[in-house]
N, C-alpha and C positions, 0 to 999 in steps of 0.2 A: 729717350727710350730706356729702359728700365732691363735689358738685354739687347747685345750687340750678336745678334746669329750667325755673322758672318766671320766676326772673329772668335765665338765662340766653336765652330766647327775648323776653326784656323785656314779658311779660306777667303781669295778676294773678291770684290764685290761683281765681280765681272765671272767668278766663276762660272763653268758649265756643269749640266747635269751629271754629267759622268763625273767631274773634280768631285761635286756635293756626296754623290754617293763614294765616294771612293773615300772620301774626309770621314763620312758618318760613320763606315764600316771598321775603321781602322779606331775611333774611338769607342764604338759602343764592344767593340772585343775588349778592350780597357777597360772602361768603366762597368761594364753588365755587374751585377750587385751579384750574380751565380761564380764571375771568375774573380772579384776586385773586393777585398773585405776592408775595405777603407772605409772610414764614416762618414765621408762627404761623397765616395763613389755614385749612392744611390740616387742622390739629389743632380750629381754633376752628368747622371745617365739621363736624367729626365731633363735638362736642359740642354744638353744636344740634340737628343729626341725631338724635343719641341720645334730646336732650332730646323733641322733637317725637314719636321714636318711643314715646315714654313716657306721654306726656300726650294722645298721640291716640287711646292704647288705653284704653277706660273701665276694665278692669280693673285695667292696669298702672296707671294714677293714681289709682287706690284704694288699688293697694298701697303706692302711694309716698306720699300724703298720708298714710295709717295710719303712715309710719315706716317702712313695710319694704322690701325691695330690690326692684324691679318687676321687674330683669334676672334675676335668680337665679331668681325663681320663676315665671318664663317663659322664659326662658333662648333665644339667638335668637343666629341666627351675624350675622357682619360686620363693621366696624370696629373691633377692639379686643375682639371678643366679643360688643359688642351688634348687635342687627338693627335697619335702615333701609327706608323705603318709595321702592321705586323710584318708583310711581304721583308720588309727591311730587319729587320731584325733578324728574320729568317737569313736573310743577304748575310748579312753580318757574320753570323757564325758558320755558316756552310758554305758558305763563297758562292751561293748560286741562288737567282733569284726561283720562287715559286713556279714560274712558265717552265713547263715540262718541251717546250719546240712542237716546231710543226713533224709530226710523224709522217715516216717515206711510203708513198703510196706502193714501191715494190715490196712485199711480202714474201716469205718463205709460205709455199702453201702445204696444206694438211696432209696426211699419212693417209694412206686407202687400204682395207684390208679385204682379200679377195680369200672365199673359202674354194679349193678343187678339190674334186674328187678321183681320188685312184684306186685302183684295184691291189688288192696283194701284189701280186708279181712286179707290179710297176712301183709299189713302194718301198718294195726288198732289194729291188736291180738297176732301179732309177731309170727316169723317161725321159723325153724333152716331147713337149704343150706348148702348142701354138693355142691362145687362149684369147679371151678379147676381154678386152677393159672400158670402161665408162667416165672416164674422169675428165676434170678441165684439162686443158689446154693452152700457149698463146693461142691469143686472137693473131692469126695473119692478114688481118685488113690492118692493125694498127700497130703490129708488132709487139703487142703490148702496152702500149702508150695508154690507151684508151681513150685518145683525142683520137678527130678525124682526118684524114688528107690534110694537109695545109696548114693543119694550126695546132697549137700545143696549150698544156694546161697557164694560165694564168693567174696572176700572188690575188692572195683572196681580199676584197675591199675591206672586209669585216673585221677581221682580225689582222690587216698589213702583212700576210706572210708569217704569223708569229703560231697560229696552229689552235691558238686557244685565246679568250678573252676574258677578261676581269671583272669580277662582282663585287662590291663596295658595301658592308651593311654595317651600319652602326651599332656601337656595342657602351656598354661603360668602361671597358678600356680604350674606347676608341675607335676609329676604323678597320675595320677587318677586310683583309681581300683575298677572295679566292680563285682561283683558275678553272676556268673550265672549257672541256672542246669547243671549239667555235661550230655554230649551229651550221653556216653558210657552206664552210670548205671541209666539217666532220673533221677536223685536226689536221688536214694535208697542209694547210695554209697555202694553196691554191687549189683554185677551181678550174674545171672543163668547161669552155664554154659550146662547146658545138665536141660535143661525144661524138663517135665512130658506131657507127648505125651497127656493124657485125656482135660488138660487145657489150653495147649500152653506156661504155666509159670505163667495163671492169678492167679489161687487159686480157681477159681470156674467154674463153667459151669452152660447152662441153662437148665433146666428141668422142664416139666408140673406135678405138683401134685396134692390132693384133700384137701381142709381143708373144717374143719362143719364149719359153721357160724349161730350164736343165732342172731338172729331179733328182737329187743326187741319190745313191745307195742307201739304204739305212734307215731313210724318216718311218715317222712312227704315227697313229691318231695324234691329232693335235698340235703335232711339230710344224714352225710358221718358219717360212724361209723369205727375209729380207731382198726385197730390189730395190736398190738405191739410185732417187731421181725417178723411178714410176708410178709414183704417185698425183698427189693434184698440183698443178700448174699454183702456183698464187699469185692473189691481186698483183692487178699491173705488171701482168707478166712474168713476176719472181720466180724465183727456183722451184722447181717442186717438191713434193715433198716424197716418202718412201713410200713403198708397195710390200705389203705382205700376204704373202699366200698361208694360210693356214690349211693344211693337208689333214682330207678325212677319207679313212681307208674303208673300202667296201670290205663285206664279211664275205670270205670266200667258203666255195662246200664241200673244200674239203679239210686245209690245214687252217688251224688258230695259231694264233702269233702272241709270246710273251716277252716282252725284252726282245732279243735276236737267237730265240728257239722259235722251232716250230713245233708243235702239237698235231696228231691224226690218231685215228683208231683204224683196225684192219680185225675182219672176222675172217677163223681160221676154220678150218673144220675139227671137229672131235680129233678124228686119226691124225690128222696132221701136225695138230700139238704132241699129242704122245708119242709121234714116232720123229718130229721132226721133219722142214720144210725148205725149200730155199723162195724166198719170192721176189719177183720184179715190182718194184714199186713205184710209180709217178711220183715225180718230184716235181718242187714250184717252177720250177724252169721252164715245164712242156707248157706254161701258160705265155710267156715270149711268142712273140711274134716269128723274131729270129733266134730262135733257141741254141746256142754253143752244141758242138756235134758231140752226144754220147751222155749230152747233161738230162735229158730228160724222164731215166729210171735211174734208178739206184738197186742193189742187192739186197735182201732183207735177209737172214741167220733166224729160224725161229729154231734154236735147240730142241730137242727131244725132251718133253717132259713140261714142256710150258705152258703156265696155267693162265688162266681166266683173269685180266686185271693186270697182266706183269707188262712192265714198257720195258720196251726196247730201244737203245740208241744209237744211232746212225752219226757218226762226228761228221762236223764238219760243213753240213745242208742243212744249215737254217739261217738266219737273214745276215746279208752282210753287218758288218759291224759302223754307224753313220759315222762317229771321232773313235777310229781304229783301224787296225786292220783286222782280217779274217775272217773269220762266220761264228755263228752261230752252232747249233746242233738239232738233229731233228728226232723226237720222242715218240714213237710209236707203240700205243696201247695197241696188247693181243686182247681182245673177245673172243672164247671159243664159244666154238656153235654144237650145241647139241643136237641130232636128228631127231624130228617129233614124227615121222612118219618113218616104217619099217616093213618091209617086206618079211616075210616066213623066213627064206637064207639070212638074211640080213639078222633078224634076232637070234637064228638060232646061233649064229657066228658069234654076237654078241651073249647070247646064255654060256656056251662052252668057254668065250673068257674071261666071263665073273664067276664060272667054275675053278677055273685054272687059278685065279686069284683070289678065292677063296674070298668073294664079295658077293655070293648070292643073298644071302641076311647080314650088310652092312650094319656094323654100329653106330649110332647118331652122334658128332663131334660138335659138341657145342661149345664153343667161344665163349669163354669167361672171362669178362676184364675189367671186375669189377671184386674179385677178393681183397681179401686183407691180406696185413701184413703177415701175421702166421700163416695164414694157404700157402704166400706164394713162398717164404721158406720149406715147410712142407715139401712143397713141390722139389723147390730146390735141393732137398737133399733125397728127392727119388730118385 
């Protein structure tokens, strides 16, 4: 023989397959012509190659212990003629063959996102919702197993328990192989052979249940608040996964909400702005159920002389704060109201005080804001 394989991968004739690979991988890390700049490296990597391909085939090292030529009578493209396993190679330098294993039929399952609906009051002071949910579950006929009574999954014939099985196609470097899910067991590397009638073999089923949900103070539109583990059950059983509520707040008719103010408008009457007012005002509170004793008006100050447009602020009553402490504040726009309808006394009380104020022939004040720079000097020095 014209090569000695056996002692060319420095092992003996009685080697096992695991000595063979363990010999190969330890030289072609040596010789690979990417790590070893030696001149003969390249040539000495294709003749262990060869070797290994030889003596990892049961049949071709039959042939070649019997004497006869293994290459001829399997004949195999690649270096020189002969065929190499990529798969090894691969071994070689990453220390792990190409089979990814059989993957664990428990899973971590998926995240669920629930939208609810609340009202202002319930999104400023927080609730607790008794809600219902849709999602998987274990299965309690099988605990999750997704076998039936009595019997449990079994290693799959197809792929031996290995999860995936090997394709072989010929190339001009040689043999190529690649991995792929096993069609039989879908990668578990076993099979169910008699599934659990309540799952079908998943591990779980769907069912609608109830959980409370606390509402803390403070959420806003859009703000999603995490429950961890109420979400979906996963295959065979697994953990599940999270639950989030994402919170959409109804539009109330009376206060708008910015950040943690409130917003409202209040029409006054004509007199009541020019002489000054005091008023009781509803507050978000009186929408509670069990509204705190005293919280449900507030005092409003409308000064003497307040016009048309000017807000007024109230510290203090407007949404809690969600990462803080304290409140908010609540912004109330004055509208005054003019009378469109008058009675004989009524105007002529109103004639004798645009006498008195000398506004029977008003002048027209028009809003200019749009001069130049000269005007509004001008002005300035009026």
């Amino acid at each position: 023989m014209a090569q000695d394989y056996y002692a060319t991968l420095g092992v003996g004739r009685d080697a096992t397959a695991d000595e063979l690979k363990k010999a190969y991988r330890k030289l072609a890390r040596q010789l690979h012509p990417d790590v070893n700049s030696a001149e003969d490296a390249s040539d000495r990597f294709k003749e262990v190659t060869v070797a290994y391909e030889v003596l990892s085939d049961p049949q071709k090292r039959s042939t070649y212990d019997r004497g006869g030529d293994p290459l001829s009578a399997h004949g195999s493209g690649g270096f020189g003629g002969q065929g190499f396993n990529f798969d090894d190679i691969m071994d070689a330098f990453f220390g792990q063959n190409a089979s990814r294993g059989p993957r664990p039929r428990t899973q971590r399952g998926q995240d669920a996102l629930l939208r609810l609906n609340v009202d202002l009051a319930e999104a400023a002071f927080g609730v607790t919702h008794e809600i219902k949910v849709d999602t998987a579950v274990t299965c309690t006929t099988c605990q999750g197993s997704g076998a039936a009574n009595g019997s449990q999954p079994v290693t799959c014939r197809t792929c031996h328990g290995h999860g995936d099985v090997q394709h072989v196609q010929r190339s001009l470097l040689g043999d190529i192989r690649t991995s792929r899910p096993c069609p039989t067991c879908h990668g578990f590397g076993t099979v169910i052979p008699d599934p659990c009638p309540e799952c079908a073999g998943e591990g779980r089923v769907r069912s609608r249940r109830s959980i409370s949900v606390t509402i803390p103070a403070g959420v806003d539109q859009g703000t999603r608040i995490q429950l961890s583990g109420e979400g979906e059950v996963g295959p065979g059983g697994g953990p599940a996964g999270d639950l989030y509520l994402e919170i959409n707040v109804a539009r109330h008719a009376v206060f708008q909400r910015k950040g943690d103010q409130l917003f409202c408008q209040i029409t006054v009457p004509m007199t009541a702005a020019a002489l000054g007012t005091h008023l009781d005002l509803p507050t978000l509170e009186a929408d509670l159920p069990e509204p705190p004793e005293g919280s449900t008006t507030v005092e409003l100050d409308v000064a003497p002389g307040t016009q048309s447009g000017d807000t007024l602020t109230i510290k203090g009553h407007g949404v809690p704060r969600l990462r803080g402490s304290g409140r908010g504040d609540l912004k109330v726009q004055v509208i005054v109201e003019t009378p469109a309808r008058l009675d004989d006394e009524q105007r002529e009380l109103l004639v004798q005080l645009a006498r008195l104020r000398d506004e029977e022939r008003p002048e027209a004040l028009i809003a200019n804001n749009h001069k130049g720079v000269f005007g509004k000097i001008k002005d300035a020095f009026k």
